[in-house]
C-alpha positions as CSV (number, residue, x, y, z in Angstrom):
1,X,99.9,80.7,83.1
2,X,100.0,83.5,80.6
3,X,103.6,85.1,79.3
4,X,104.2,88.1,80.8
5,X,105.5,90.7,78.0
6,X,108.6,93.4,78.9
7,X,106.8,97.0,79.3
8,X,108.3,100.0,79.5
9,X,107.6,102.0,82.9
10,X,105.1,104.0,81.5
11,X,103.1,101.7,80.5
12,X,103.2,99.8,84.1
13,X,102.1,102.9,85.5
14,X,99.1,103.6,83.0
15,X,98.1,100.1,84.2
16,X,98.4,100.9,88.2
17,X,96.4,104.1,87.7
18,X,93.4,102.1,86.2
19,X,93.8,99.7,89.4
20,X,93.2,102.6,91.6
21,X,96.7,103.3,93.0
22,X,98.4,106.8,93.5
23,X,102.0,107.5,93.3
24,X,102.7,108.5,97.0
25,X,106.6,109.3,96.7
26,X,109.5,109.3,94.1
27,X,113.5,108.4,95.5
28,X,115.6,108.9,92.6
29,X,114.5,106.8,89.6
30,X,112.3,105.0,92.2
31,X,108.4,105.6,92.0
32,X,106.4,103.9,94.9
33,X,102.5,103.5,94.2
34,X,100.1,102.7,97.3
35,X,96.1,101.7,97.1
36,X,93.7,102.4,99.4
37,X,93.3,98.4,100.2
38,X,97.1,98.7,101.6
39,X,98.7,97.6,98.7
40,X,101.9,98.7,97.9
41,X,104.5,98.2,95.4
42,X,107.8,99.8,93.7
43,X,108.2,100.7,90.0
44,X,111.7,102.0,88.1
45,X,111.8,104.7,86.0
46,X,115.0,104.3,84.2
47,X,114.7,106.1,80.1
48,X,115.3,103.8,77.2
49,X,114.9,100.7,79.9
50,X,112.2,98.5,79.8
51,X,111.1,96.3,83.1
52,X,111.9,93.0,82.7
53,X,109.4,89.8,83.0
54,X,110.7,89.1,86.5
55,X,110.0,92.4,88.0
56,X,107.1,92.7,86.8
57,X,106.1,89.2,88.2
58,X,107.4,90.7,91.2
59,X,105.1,94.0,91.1
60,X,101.6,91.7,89.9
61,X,102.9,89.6,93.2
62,X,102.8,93.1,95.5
63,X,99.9,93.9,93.9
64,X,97.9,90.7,94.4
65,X,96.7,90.2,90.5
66,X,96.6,87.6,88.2
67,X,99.2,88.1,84.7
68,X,95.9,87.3,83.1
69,X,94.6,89.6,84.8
70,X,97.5,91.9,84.4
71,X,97.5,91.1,80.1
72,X,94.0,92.0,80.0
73,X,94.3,95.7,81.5
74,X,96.9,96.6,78.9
């Protein structure tokens, strides 16, 4: 299994939008993306703050892809 690296939001979200999935709603610092396939899955925007290894396990996990799959779209 390949090391997941800390991203900053932004760069998560680049990522979804290649995957195909739109940003259906914001609550707060709270951005939730859906795909037409019925995937769904929850990304934080919080400035100066990156997402951490083990939420962004948790987002590959909602969004049913590989981190190697995952490293290689960056």
């Amino acid at each position: 299994m390949s090391k997941l690296p800390s991203l900053k939001s932004k760069e998560v979200i680049k990522i979804l939008h290649k995957l195909g999935f739109k940003k259906i709603r914001q609550k707060g610092s709270h951005a939730f993306f859906s795909h037409s396939s019925g995937k769904t899955t929850v990304v934080p925007i919080h400035q100066g703050r990156n997402i951490g290894k083990g939420l962004l396990h948790s987002i590959l996990h909602d969004i049913q892809i590989s981190p190697e799959e995952f490293n290689k779209l960056k």
